[in-house]
C-alpha positions, 0 to 999 in steps of 0.5 A: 934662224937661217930663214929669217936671215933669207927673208931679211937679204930678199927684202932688201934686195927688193927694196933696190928693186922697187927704188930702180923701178920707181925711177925708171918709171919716173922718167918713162913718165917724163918723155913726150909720148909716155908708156903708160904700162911702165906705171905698173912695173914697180908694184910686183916689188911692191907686192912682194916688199909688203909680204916681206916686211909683214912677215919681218914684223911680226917676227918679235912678236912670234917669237914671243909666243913661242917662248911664253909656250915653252916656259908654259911646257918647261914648269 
């Protein structure tokens, strides 16, 4: 249970990660002479939000599984 509740902070964390790239990003974008390579900046919180949030759904439904073998195991 610990990690679940791990993964669920990590996740929000990187949301505010990925909210504060993206705006940095949108204003580097705006000035006269843009830096392009800041356009990339918020996809390494992207990457790691997806993994998270995919590991977050599937969690009710693992948690299904688990319990429909060990009703199996207990008759």
């Amino acid at each position: 249970m610990k990690w679940n509740k791990r993964v669920r902070q990590l996740h929000r964390w990187l949301s505010i990660a990925f909210t504060v790239t993206v705006i940095v990003t949108v204003i580097a974008l705006a000035q006269e002479e843009p830096l392009v390579w800041v356009s990339y900046t918020p996809l390494l919180p992207l990457a790691l939000l997806l993994f998270s949030g995919l590991y977050l759904f599937a969690l009710p439904y693992l948690a299904r599984r688990r319990a429909r073998r060990g009703a199996a195991r207990a008759e």
